[in-house]
C-alpha positions in Angstrom: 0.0 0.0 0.0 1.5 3.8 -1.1 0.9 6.7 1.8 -0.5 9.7 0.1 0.8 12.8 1.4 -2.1 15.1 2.0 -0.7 17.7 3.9 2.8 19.5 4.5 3.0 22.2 7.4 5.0 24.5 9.5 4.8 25.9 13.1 6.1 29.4 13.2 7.3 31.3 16.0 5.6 34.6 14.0 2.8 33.5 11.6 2.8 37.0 10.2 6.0 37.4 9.0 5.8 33.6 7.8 2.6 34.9 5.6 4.5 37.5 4.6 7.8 35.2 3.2 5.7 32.7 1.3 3.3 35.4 0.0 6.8 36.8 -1.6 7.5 33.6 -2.6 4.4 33.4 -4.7 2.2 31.6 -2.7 -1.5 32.1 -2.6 -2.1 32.7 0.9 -6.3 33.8 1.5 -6.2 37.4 2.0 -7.6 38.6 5.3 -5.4 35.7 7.2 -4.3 38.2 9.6 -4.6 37.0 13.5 -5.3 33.4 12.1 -3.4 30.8 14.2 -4.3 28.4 11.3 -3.9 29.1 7.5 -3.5 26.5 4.6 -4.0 27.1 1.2 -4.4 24.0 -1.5 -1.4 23.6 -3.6 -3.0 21.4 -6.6 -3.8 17.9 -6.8 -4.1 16.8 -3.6 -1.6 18.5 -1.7 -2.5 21.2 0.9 0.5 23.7 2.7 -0.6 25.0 5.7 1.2 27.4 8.7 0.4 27.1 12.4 1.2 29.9 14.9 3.4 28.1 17.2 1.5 29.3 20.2 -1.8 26.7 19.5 -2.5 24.7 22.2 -0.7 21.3 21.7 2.2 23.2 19.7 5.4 23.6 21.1 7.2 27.0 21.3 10.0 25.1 18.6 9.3 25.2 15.2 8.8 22.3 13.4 7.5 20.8 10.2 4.3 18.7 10.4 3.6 15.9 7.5 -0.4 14.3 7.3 -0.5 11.0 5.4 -3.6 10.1 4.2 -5.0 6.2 4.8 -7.6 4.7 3.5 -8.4 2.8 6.5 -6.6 3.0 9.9 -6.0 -0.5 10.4 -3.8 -0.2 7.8 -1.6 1.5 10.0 -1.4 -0.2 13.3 -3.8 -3.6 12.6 -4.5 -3.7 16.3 -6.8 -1.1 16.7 -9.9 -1.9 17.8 -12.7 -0.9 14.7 
């Protein structure tokens, strides 16, 4: 079985100046993102980028790059889990 990656983030220390870099870099950030903790913007076929302020619960202060694998069925994964 192939793992689809769905989903490639960052957590950033300052979200707004991250907006600001990729925007530069040509990236089509929504407009009106500002005070977002969360922003992700789909980057064709099936891949979505998204940034995370750092300061969500659950997110460390570090920054860090976050991959999401998409699975047609968990069991796939760890074939213990109860269904």
């Amino acid at each position: 079985m192939a793992l689809e990656l769905y989903m490639v983030g960052l957590v950033a220390r300052d979200i707004e100046k991250s907006v600001e870099f990729y925007r530069q870099l040509g990236l089509d950030l929504p407009k009106g993102s500002k005070g977002e903790t969360h922003i992700e913007v789909k980057m064709g076929r099936d891949l979505t980028f998204f940034l995370n302020a750092s300061g969500r619960a659950g997110i460390s202060e570090s920054p860090h790059v976050v991959l999401e694998f998409y699975l047609k069925e968990r069991s796939a994964l760890i074939p213990s889990i109860p269904k």
